[in-house]
N, C-alpha and C positions, 0 to 999 in steps of 0.2 A: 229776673223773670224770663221762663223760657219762650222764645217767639211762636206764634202760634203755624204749624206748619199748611203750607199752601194743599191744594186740593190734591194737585200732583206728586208734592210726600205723602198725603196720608195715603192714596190710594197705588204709594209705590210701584208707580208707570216702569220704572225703569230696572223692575225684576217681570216684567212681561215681555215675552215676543215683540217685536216688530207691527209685527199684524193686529195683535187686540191692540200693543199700544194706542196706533191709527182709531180703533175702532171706538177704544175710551175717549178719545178725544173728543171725536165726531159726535158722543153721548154727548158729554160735556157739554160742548160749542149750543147742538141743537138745546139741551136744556137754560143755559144762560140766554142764548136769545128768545126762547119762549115765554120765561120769566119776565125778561127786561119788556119786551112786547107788550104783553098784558099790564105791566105798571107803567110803563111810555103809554099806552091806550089813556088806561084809568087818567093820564093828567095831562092830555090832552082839554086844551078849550074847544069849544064847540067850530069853528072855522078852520083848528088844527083837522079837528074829527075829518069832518068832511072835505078837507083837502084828501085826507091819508085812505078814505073812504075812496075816492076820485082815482085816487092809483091802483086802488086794490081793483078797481071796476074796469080799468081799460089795462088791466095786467100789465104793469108797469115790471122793468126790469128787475131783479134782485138789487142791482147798484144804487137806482133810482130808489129805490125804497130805505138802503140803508141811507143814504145822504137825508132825504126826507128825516128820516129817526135822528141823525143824529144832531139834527136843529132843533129839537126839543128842547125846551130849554130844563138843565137837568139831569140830558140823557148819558151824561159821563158817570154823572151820581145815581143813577137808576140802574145802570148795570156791574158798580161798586158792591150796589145793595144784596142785587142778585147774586155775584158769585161769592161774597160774603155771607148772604143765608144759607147759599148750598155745602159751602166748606164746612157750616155751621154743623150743618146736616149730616154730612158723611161723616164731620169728624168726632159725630154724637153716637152714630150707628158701630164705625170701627172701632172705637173705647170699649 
């Protein structure tokens, strides 16, 4: 059985420039953490909620925030999910 190729063969990063490379990436990155985001929210408990609510409200660092996320319990498996549905994705569109 042939492996299923990662995001990065199908959308063959490495017959691009330099410069979009970067640029695919940064797509990429922004799209898996918006993803993971919105499903880390949705299972969230109500004390999670409003802890993560409390950071958002006194503008808590970038750092700060990812350490918060990644105590979810889950959050390893929440963003498997995600970069797994989007490989899903591009590699339904590129076929």
């Amino acid at each position: 059985m042939k492996p299923t190729p990662s995001i990065l063969d199908a959308l063959e990063l490495d017959a691009l420039p330099a410069a979009e490379q970067e640029e695919v990436l940064m797509t990429l990155n922004d799209l898996i953490f918006r993803g993971s985001l919105v499903r880390l929210i949705e299972r969230m408990d109500a004390d999670q909620h409003d802890a993560f609510s409390a950071l958002l409200s006194r503008d808590a660092p970038e750092e700060e925030l990812n350490d918060f996320l990644k105590n979810i319990p889950g959050s390893e498996d929440v963003v498997k999910e995600t970069v797994d549905e989007l490989t899903s994705d591009i590699l339904s569109v590129i076929k």
